[in-house]
C-alpha positions as CSV (number, residue, x, y, z in Angstrom):
1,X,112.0,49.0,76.8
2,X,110.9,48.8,80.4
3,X,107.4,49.8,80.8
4,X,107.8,53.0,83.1
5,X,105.2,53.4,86.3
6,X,103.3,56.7,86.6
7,X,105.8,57.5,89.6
8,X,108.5,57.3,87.4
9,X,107.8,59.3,85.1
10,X,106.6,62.0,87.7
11,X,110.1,61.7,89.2
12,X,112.2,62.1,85.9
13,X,109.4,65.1,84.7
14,X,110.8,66.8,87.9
15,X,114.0,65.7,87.3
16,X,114.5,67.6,84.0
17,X,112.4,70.6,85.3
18,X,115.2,70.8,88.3
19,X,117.6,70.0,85.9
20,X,118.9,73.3,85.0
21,X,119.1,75.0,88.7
22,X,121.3,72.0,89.5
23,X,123.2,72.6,86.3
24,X,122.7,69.2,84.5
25,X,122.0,69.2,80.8
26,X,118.3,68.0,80.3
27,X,119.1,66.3,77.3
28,X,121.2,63.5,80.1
29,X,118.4,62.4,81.9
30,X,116.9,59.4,80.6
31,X,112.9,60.2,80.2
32,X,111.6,57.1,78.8
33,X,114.6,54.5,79.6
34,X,114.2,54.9,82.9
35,X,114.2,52.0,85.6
36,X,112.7,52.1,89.0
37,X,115.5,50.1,91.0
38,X,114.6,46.7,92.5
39,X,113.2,47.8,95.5
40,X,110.6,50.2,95.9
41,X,113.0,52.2,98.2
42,X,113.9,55.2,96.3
43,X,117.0,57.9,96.8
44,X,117.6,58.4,100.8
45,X,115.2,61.5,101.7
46,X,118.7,63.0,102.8
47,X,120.4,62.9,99.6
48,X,117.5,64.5,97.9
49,X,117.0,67.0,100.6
50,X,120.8,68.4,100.1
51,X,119.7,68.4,96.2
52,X,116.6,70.4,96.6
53,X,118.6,72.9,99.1
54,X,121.5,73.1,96.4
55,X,118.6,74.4,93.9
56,X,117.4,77.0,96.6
57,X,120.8,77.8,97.3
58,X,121.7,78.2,93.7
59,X,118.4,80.6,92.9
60,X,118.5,82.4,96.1
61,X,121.8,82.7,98.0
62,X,122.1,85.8,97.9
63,X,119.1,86.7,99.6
64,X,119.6,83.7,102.2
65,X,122.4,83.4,105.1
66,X,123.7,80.0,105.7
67,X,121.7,79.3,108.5
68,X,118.7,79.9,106.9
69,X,119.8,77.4,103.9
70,X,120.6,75.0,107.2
71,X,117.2,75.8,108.4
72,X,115.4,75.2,104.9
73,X,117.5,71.8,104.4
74,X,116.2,70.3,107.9
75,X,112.8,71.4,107.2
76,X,113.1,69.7,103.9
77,X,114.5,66.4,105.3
78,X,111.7,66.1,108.1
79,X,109.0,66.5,105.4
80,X,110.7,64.1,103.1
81,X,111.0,61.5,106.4
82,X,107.1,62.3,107.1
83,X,106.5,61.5,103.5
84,X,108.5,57.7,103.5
85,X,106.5,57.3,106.9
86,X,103.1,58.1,105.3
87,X,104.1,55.7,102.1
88,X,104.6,52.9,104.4
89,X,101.3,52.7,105.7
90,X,98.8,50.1,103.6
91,X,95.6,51.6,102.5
92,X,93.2,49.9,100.2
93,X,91.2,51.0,97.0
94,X,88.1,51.2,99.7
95,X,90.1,53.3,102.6
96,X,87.8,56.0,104.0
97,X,89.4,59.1,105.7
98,X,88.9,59.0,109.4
99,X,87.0,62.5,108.9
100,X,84.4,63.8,106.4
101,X,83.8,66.8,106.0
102,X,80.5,68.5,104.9
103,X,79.4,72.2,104.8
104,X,76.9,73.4,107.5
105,X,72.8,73.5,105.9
106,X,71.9,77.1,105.4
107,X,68.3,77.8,106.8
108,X,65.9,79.0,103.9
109,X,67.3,82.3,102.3
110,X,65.3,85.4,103.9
């Protein structure tokens, strides 16, 4: 057995949760046996941008026009692209944000 990365298992957790608004049994998707693929490149953010809008469109068509399922795709795509963009950048254990944020000092209670 293949040990499985924290990722992974997030993935096919979500995976089986999504599983029945795509119409896929749960029982087929591989929990424990699953492999990351050789590369750390996973699914094309456009392939699992049409998957995502198929579950919207599946739950909520008939509330939605096609344009709006159009509209909530490309919105999905560009935050999936933002997402690969932010995963490519190298950060290290020590990385600071480049702001901090602390709470204004309240004068002495009156």
């Amino acid at each position: 057995m293949n040990e499985i990365t924290r990722r992974a298992f997030a993935e096919s957790l979500a995976m089986a949760a999504l599983a029945p608004a795509l119409g896929v049994s749960p029982g087929s998707i591989p929990l424990l046996d699953w492999s990351p693929p050789a590369d750390s490149a996973h699914a094309p953010a456009g392939a699992l941008a049409k998957a995502l809008a198929s579950a919207i469109r599946a739950q909520y068509s008939s509330r939605l026009s096609a344009k709006a399922l159009t509209t909530i795709t490309d919105q999905i795509q560009s935050g999936l692209e933002r997402v690969e963009r932010l995963k490519k950048v190298p950060l290290d254990n020590g990385d600071e944000p480049d702001f901090v944020f602390s709470a204004p000092q309240r004068g002495p209670a009156r």
